[in-house]
NUMI-689924 format. One record per residue (C-alpha): residue in one letter; x, y, z. Coordinates in steps of 0.05 Angstrom, whole numbers, padded with zeros to 5 digits. Layout:
<recs>
<rec residu="a" xx="X" yy="Y" zz="Z"/>
...
</recs>
This chain:
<recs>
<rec residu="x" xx="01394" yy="01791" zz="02849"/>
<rec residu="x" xx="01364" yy="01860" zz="02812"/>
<rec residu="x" xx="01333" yy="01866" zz="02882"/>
<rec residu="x" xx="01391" yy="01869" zz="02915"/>
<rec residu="x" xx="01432" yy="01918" zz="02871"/>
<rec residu="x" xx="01377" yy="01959" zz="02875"/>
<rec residu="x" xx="01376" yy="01961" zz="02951"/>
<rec residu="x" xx="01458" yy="01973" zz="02944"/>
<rec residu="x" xx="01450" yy="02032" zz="02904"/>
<rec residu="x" xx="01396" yy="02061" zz="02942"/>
<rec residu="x" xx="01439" yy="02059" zz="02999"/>
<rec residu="x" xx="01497" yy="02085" zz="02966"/>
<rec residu="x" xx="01463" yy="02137" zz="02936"/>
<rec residu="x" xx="01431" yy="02158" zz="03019"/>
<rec residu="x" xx="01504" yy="02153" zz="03042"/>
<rec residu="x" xx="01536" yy="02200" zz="02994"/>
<rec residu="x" xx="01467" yy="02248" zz="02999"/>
<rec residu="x" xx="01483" yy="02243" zz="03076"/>
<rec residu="x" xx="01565" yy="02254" zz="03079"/>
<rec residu="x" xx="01548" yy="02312" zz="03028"/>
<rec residu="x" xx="01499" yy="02341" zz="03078"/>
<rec residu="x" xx="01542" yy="02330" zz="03137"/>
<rec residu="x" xx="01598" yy="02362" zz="03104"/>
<rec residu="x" xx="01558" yy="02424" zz="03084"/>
<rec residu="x" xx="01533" yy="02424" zz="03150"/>
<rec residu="x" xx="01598" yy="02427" zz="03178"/>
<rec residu="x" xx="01636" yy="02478" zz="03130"/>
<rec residu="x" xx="01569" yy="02525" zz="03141"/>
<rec residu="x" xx="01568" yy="02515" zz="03216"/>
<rec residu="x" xx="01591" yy="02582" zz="03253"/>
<rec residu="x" xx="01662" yy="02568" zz="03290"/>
<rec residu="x" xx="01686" yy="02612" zz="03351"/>
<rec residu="x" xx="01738" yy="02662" zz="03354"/>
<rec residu="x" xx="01794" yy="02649" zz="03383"/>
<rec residu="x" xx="01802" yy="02707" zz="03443"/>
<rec residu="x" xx="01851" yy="02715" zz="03495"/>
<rec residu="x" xx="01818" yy="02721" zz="03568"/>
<rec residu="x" xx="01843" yy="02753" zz="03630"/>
<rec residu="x" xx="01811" yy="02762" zz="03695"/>
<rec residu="x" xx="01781" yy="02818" zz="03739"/>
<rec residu="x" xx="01817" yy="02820" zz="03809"/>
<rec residu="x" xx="01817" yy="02858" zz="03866"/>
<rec residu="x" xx="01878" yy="02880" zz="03898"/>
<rec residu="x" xx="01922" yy="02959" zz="03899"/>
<rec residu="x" xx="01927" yy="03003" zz="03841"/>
<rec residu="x" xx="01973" yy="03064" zz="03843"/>
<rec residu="x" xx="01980" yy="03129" zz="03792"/>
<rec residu="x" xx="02043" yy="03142" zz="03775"/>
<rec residu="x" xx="02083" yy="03189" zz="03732"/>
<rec residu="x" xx="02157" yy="03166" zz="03711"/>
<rec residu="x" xx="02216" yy="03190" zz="03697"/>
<rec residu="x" xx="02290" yy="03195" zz="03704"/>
<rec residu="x" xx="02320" yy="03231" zz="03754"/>
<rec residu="x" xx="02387" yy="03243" zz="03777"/>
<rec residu="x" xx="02425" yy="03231" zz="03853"/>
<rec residu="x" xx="02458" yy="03295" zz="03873"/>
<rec residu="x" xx="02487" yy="03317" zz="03950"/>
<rec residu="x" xx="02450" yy="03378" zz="03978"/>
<rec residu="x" xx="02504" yy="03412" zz="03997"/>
<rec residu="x" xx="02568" yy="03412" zz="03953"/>
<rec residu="x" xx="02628" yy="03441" zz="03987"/>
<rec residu="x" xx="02681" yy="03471" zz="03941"/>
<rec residu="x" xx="02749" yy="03475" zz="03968"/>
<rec residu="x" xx="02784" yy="03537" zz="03928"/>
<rec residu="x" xx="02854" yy="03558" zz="03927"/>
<rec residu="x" xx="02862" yy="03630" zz="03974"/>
<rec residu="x" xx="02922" yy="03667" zz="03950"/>
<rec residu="x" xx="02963" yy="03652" zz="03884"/>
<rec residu="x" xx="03010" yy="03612" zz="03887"/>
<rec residu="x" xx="03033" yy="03541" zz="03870"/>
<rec residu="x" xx="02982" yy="03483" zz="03885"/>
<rec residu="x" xx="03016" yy="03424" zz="03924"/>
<rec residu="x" xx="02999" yy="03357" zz="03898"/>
<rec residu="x" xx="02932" yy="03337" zz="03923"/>
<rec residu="x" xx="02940" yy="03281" zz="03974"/>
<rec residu="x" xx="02870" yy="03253" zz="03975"/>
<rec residu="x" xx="02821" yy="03214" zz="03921"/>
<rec residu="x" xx="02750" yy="03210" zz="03906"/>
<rec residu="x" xx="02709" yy="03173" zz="03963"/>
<rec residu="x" xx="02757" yy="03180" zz="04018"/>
<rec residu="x" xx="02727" yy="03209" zz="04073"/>
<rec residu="x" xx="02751" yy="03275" zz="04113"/>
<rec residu="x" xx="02723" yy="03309" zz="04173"/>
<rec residu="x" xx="02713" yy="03383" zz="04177"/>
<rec residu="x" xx="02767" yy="03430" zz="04214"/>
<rec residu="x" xx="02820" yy="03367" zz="04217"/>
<rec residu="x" xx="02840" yy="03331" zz="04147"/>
<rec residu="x" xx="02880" yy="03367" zz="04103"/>
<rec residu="x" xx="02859" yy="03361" zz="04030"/>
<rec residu="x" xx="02918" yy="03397" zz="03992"/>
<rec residu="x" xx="02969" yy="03459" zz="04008"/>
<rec residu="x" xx="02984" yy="03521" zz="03977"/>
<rec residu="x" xx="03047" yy="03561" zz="03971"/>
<rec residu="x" xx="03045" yy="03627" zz="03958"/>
<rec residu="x" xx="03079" yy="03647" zz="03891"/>
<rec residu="x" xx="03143" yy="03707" zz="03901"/>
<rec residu="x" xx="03109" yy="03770" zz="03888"/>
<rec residu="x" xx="03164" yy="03791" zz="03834"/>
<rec residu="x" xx="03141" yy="03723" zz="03797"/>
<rec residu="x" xx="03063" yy="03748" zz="03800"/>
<rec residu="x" xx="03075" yy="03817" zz="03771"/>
<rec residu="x" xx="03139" yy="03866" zz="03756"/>
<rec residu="x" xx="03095" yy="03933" zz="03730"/>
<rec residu="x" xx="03062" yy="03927" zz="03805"/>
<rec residu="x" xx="03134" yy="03926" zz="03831"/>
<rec residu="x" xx="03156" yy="03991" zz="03794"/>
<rec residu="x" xx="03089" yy="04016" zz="03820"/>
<rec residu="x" xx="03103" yy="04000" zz="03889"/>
<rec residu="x" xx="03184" yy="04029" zz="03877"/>
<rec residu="x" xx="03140" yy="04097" zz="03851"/>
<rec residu="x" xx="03092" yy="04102" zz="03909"/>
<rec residu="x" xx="03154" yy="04098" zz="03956"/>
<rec residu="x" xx="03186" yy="04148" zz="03924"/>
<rec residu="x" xx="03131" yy="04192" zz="03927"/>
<rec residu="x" xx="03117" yy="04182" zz="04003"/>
<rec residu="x" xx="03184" yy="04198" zz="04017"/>
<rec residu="x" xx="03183" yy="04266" zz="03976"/>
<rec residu="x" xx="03117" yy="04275" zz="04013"/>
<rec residu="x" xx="03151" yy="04260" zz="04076"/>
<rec residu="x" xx="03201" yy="04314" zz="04058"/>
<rec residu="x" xx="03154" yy="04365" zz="04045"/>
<rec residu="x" xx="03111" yy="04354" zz="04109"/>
<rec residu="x" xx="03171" yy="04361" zz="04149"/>
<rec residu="x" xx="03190" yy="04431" zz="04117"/>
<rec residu="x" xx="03122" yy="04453" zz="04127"/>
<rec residu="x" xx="03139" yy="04440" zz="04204"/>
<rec residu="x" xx="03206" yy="04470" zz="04207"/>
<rec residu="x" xx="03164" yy="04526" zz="04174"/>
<rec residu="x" xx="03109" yy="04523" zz="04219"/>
<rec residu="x" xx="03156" yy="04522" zz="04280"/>
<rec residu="x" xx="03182" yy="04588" zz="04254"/>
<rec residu="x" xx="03122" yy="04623" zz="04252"/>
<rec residu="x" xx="03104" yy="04598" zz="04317"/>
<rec residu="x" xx="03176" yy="04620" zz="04352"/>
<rec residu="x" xx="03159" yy="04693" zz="04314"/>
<rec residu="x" xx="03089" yy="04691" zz="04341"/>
<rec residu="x" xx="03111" yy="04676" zz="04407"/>
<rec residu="x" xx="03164" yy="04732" zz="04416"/>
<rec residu="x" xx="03117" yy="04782" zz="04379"/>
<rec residu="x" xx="03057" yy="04761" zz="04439"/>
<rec residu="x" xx="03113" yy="04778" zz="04490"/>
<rec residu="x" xx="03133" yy="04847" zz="04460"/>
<rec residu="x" xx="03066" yy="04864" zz="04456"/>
<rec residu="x" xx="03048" yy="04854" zz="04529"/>
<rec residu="x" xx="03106" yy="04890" zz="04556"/>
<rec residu="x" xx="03091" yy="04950" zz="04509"/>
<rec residu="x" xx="03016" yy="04944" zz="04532"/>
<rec residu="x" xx="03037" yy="04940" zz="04604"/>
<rec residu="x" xx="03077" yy="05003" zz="04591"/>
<rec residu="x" xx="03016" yy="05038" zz="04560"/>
<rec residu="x" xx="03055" yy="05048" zz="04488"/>
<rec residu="x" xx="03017" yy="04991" zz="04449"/>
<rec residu="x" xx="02934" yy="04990" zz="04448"/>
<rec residu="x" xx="02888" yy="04940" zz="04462"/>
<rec residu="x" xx="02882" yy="04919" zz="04395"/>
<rec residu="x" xx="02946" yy="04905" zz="04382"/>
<rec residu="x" xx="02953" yy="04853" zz="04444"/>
<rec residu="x" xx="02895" yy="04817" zz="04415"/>
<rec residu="x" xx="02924" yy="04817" zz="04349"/>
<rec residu="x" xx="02993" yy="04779" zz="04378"/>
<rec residu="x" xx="02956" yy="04743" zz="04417"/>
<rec residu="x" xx="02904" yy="04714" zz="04354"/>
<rec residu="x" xx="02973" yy="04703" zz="04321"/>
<rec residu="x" xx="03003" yy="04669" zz="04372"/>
<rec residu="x" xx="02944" yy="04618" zz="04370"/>
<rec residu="x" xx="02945" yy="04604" zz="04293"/>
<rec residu="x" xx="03017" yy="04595" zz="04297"/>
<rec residu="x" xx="03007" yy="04534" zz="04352"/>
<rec residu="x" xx="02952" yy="04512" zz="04305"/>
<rec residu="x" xx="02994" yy="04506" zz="04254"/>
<rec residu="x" xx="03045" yy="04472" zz="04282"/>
<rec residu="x" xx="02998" yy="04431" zz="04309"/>
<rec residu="x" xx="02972" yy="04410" zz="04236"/>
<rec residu="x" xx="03038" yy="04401" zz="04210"/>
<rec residu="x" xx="03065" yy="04354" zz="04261"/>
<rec residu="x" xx="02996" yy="04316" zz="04240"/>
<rec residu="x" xx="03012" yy="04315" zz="04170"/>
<rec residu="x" xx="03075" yy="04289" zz="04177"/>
<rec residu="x" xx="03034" yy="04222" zz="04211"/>
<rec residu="x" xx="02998" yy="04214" zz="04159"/>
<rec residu="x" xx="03052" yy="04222" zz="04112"/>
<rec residu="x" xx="03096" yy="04166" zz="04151"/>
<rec residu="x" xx="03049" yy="04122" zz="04149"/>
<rec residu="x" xx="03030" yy="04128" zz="04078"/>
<rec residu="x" xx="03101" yy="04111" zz="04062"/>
<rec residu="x" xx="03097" yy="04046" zz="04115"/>
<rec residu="x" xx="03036" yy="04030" zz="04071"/>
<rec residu="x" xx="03082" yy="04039" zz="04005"/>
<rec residu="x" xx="03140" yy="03999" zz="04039"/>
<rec residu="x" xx="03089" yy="03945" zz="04056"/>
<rec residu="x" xx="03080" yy="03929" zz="03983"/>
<rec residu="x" xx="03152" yy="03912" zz="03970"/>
<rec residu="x" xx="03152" yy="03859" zz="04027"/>
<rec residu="x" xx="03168" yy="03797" zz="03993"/>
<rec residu="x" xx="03195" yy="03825" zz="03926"/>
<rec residu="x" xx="03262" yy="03780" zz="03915"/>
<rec residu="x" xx="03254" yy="03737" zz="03968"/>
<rec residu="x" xx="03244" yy="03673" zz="03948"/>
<rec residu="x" xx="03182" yy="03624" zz="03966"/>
<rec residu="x" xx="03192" yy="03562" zz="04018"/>
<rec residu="x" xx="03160" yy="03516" zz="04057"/>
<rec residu="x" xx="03150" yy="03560" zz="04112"/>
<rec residu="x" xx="03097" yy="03604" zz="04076"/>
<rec residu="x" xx="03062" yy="03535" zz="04059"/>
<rec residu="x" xx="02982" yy="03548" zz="04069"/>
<rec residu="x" xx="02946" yy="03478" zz="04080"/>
<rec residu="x" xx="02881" yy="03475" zz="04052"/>
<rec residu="x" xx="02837" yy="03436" zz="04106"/>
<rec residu="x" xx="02763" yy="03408" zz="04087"/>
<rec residu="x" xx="02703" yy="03457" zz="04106"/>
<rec residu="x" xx="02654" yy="03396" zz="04137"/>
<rec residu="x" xx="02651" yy="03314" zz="04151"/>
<rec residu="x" xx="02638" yy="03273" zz="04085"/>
<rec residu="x" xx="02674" yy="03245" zz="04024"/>
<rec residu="x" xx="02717" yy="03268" zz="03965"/>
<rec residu="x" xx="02675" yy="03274" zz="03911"/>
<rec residu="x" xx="02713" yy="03296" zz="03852"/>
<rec residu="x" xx="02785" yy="03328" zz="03846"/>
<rec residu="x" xx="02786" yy="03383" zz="03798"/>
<rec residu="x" xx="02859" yy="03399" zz="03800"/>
<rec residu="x" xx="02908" yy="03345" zz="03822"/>
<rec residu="x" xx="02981" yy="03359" zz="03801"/>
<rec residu="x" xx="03021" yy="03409" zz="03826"/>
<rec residu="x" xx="03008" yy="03470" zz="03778"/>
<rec residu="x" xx="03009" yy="03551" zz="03798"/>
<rec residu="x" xx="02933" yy="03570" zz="03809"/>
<rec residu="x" xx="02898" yy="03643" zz="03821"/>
<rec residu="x" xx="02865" yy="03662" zz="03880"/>
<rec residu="x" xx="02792" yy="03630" zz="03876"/>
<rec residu="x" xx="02803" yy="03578" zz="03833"/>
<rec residu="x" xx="02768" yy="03505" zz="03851"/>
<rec residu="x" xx="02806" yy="03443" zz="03875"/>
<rec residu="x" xx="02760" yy="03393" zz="03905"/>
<rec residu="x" xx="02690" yy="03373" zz="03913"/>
<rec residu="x" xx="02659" yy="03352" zz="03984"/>
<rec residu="x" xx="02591" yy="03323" zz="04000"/>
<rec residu="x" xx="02565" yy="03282" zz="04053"/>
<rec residu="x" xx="02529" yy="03218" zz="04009"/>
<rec residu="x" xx="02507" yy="03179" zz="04077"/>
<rec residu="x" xx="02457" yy="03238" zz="04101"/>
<rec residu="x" xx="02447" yy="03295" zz="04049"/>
<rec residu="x" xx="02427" yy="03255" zz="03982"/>
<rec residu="x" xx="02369" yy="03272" zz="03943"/>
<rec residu="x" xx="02343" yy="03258" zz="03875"/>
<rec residu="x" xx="02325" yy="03308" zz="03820"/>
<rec residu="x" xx="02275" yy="03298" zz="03777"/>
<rec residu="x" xx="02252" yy="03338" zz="03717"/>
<rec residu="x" xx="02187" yy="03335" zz="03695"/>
<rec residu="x" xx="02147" yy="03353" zz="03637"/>
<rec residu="x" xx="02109" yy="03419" zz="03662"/>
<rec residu="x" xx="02043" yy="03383" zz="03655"/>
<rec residu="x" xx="02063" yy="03324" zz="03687"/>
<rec residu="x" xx="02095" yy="03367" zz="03749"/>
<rec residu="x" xx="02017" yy="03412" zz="03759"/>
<rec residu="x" xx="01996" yy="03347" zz="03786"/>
<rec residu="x" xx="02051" yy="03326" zz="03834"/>
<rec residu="x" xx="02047" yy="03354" zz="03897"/>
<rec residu="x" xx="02105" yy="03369" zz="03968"/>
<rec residu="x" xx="02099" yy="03299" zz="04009"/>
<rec residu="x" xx="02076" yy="03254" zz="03947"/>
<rec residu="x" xx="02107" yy="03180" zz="03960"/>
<rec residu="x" xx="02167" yy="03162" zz="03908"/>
<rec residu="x" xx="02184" yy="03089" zz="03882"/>
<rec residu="x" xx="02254" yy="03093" zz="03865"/>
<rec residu="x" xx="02282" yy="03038" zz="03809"/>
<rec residu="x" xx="02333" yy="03023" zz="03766"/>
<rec residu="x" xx="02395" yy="03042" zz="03807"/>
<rec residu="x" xx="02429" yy="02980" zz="03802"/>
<rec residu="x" xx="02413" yy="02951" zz="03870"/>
<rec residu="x" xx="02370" yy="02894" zz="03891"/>
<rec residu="x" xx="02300" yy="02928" zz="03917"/>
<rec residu="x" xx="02271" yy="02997" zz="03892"/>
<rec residu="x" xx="02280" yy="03055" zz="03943"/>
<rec residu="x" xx="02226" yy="03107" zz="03974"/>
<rec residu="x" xx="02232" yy="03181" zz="03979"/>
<rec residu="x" xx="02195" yy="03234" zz="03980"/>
<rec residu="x" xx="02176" yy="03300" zz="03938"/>
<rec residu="x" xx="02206" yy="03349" zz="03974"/>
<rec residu="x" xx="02199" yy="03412" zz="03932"/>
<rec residu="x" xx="02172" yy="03438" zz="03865"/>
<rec residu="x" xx="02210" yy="03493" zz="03826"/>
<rec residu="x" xx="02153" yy="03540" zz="03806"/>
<rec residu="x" xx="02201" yy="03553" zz="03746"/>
<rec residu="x" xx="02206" yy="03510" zz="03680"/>
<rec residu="x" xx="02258" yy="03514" zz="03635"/>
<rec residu="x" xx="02260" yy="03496" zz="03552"/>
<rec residu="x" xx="02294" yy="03437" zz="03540"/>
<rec residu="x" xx="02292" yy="03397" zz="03471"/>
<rec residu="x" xx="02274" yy="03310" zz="03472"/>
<rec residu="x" xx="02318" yy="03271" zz="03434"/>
<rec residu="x" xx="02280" yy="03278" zz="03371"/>
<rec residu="x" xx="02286" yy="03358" zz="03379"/>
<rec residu="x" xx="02214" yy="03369" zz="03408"/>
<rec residu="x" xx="02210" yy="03429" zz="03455"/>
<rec residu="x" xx="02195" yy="03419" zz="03521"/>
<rec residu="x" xx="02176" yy="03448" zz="03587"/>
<rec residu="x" xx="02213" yy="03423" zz="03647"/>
<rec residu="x" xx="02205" yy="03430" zz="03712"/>
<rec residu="x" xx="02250" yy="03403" zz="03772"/>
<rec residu="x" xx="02224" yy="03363" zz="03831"/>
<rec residu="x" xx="02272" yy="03353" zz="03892"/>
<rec residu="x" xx="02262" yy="03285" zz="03926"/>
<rec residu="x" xx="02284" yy="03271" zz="03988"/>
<rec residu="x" xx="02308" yy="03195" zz="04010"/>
<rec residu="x" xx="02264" yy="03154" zz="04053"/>
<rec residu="x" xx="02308" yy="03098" zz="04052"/>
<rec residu="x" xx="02364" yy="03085" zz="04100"/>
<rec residu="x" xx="02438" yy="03096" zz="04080"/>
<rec residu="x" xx="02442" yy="03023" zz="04090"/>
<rec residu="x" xx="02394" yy="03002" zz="04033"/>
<rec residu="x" xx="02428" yy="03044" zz="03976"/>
<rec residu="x" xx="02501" yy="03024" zz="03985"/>
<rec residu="x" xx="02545" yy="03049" zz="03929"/>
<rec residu="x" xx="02490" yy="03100" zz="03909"/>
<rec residu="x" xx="02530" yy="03160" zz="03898"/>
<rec residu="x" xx="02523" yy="03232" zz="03868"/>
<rec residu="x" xx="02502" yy="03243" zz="03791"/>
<rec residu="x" xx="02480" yy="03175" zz="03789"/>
<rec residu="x" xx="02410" yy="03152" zz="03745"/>
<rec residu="x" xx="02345" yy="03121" zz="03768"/>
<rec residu="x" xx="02280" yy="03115" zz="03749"/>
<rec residu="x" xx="02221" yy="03153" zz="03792"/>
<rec residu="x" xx="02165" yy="03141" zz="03790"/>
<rec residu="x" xx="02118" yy="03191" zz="03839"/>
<rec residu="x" xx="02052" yy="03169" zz="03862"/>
<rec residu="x" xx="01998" yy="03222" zz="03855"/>
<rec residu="x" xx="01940" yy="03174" zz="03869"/>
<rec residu="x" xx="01928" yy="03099" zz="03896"/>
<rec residu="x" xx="01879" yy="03060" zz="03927"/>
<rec residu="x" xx="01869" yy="02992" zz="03962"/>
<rec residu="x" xx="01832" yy="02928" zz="03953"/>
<rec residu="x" xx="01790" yy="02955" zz="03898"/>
<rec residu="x" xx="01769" yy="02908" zz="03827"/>
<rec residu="x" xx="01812" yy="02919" zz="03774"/>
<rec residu="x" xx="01826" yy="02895" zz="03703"/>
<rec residu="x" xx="01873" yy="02896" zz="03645"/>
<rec residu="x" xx="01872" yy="02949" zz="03614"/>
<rec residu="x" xx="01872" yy="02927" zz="03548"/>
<rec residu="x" xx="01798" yy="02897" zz="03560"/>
<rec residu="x" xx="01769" yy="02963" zz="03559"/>
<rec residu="x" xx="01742" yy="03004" zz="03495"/>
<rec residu="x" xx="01692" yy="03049" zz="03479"/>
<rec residu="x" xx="01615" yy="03036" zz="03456"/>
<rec residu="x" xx="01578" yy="03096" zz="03444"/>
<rec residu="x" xx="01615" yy="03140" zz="03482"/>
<rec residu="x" xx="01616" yy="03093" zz="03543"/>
<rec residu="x" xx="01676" yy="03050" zz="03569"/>
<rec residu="x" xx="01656" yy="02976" zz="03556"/>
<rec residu="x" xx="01683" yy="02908" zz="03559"/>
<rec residu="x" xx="01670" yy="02842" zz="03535"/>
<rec residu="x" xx="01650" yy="02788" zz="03588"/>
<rec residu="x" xx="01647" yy="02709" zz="03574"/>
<rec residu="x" xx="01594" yy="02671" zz="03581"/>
<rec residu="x" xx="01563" yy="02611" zz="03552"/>
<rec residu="x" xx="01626" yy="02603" zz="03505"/>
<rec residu="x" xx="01603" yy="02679" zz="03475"/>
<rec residu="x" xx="01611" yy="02746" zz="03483"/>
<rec residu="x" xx="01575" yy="02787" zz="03523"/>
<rec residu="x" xx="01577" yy="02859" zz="03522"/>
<rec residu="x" xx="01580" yy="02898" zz="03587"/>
<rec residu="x" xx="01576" yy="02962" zz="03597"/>
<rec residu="x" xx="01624" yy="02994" zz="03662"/>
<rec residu="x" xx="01660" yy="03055" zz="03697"/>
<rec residu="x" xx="01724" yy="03069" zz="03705"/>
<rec residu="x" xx="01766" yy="03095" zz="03761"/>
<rec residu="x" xx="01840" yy="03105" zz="03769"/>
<rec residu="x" xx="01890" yy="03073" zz="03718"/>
<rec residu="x" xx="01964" yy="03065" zz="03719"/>
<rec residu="x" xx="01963" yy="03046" zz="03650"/>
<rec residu="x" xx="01969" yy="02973" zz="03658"/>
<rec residu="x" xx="01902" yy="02960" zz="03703"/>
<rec residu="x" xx="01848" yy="03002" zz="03710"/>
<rec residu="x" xx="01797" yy="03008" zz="03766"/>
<rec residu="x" xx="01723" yy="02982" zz="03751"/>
<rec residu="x" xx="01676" yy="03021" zz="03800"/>
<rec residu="x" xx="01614" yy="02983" zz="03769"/>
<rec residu="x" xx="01602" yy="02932" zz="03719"/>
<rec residu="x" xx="01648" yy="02872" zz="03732"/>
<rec residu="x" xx="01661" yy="02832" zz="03802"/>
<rec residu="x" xx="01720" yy="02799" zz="03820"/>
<rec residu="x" xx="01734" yy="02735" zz="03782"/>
<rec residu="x" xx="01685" yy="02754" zz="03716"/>
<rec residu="x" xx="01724" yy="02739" zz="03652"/>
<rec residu="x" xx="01739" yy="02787" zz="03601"/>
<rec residu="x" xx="01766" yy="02790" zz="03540"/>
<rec residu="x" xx="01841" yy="02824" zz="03523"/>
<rec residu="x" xx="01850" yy="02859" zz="03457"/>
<rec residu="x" xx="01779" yy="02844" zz="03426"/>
<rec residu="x" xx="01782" yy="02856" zz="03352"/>
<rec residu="x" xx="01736" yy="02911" zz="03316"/>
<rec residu="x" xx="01693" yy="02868" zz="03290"/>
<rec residu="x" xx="01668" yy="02834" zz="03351"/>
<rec residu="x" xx="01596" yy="02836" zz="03373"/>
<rec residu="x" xx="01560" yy="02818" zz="03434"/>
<rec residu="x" xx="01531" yy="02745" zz="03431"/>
<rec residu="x" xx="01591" yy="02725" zz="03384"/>
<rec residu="x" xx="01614" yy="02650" zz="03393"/>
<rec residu="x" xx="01691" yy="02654" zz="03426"/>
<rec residu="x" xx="01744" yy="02607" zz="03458"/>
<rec residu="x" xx="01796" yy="02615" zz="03495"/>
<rec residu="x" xx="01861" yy="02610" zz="03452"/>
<rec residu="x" xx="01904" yy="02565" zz="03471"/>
</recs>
């Protein structure tokens, strides 16, 4: 009986010495890190720089009134579609002139005035002239007879004569003066055409659209009097002569170049659009961000790849997203780019193997921020770890989390 409680504490004694153990064992006993893991693949990877950009037509026709007068209601709305030389956009009738100005009335009453008096005194200056020239005439005849009679010299035909011809001259001169002086006061007359008579339909100018495409915006639709010059209507052709404008931080734009491909998003429709940079202003302008930075912008001009048919209801002044690819390449290995860090100086990842973490050395090629391009260091399929923390070393136990 002592024998056996002796046994029984022995054994109870090796039991708790051995749970003990185990459990120091076990609290002491290194446990992995919980990692998340991704996956280098091989596939396309493209370079892009994005922004917003904005739809515009190429060419904006701007229908403007061409006399002043009093703007007929407009009889078409935005999107409807006119043809150039045929559809008739608005009409224009021409204001009475008496309405437009009364001081250039009086002025025109003066200038008539003052042609006539002109008048008057070109036409004395002929009756004048025609004087002289009857005086001149009879004086040439004396003269000859007395020469031919041997009484009057030489000299004093030649004299009668010389007369004679700057009498015609002068004649001639004022019967020109008294042209010019007629038609000055036709010109004078001209001015007054219109004074008191009042406007109607018959003076009606329609204003008819310049070339093919669609109402784009109305700037003056009720009837309302208007100067000469002043803007009624947009037209632009959306089908054929849209393009997207896209301004670019300057040192984003130095790497963009004329015939770079164009991703097109965020327009509302069901599949991003293609284009193509077109041009690059070579002239930046200051602009401030939203949170008052200064900035350098440039504009980039793309021009649509995509058919009319794939951007229905796309329209001018309308936003997108573009995003222009200035490198790319296919079917090369690639991995998140949140994998990668730096070690010494040297991009580096973390591989998995064994259930631990192995450091690996590699180089990078193109990134589009999301995946980068591994030139050497990793094949496709080798597992890597996302996010590693700081304190992470190579040969560290890991698991996957869950």
């Amino acid at each position: 009986m002592a024998l056996h409680r002796k046994l029984s504490r022995r054994f109870l004694v090796v039991g708790a010495v051995l749970v003990v153990g185990a459990g120091l064992v076990a609290a002491f006993r290194p446990q992995p890190v919980q990692v998340d893991i991704g996956h280098a693949t091989r596939g396309d990877i493209q370079v892009m720089i994005e922004d917003e950009g904005t739809t515009r037509v190429r060419e904006v026709y701007v229908v403007s009134t061409p006399v002043t007068g009093q703007l007929l209601r407009v009889n078409v709305h935005p999107g409807d579609q006119v043809t150039g030389g045929e559809t008739q956009v608005a009409g224009m009738r021409p204001t009475a002139p008496e309405a437009l100005n009364i001081r250039t009335r009086e002025q025109a009453l003066a200038a008539v005035d003052a042609a006539k008096a002109a008048l008057r005194v070109a036409e004395a200056n002929l009756t004048s002239a025609i004087a002289a020239q009857d005086y001149a005439v009879t004086e040439l005849e004396r003269t000859q007879r007395l020469s031919e009679a041997g009484i009057a010299s030489r000299a004093a035909l030649d004299k009668a004569q010389a007369d004679a011809r700057s009498a015609n001259a002068a004649r001639d001169t004022a019967e020109a003066t008294i042209a010019v002086r007629q038609a000055d006061l036709a010109d004078a007359n001209a001015l007054l055409i219109g004074f008191g008579v009042p406007a109607d339909d018959s003076n009606d100018i329609p204003l008819i659209s310049p070339a093919d495409g669609v109402i784009l915006r109305i700037l003056q639709e009720s009837e309302t009097t208007l100067t000469a010059g002043t803007p009624v209507l947009e037209i632009g052709d959306i089908v054929n002569d849209l393009e997207v404008e896209v301004e670019l931080v300057s040192s984003d734009a130095v790497q963009v170049h004329v015939g770079d491909p164009v991703v097109l998003s965020g327009w509302g429709g069901p599949e991003a659009l293609t284009g193509q940079v077109a041009r690059i202003d070579p002239y930046a302008v200051t602009t401030y961000s939203a949170l008052g930075v200064e900035e350098q912008r440039v504009s980039v001009v793309v021009d649509l790849v995509s058919p009319a048919s794939a951007r229905t209801g796309l329209g001018h002044g309308f936003r997108l997203k573009a995003g222009i690819i200035i490198d790319q390449a296919s079917d090369v290995v690639r991995v998140p780019s949140s994998a990668l860090f730096l070690q010494d100086g040297q991009r580096a990842v973390f591989t998995m193997a064994d259930g631990r973490a192995v450091l690996t050395p590699v180089s990078i090629g193109r990134s589009d921020g999301l995946l980068t391009e591994i030139t050497e260091g990793l094949a496709e399929g080798d597992a890597v770890l996302l996010y590693p923390a700081a304190g992470l070393t190579d040969g560290t136990l890991i698991a996957a989390r869950n």
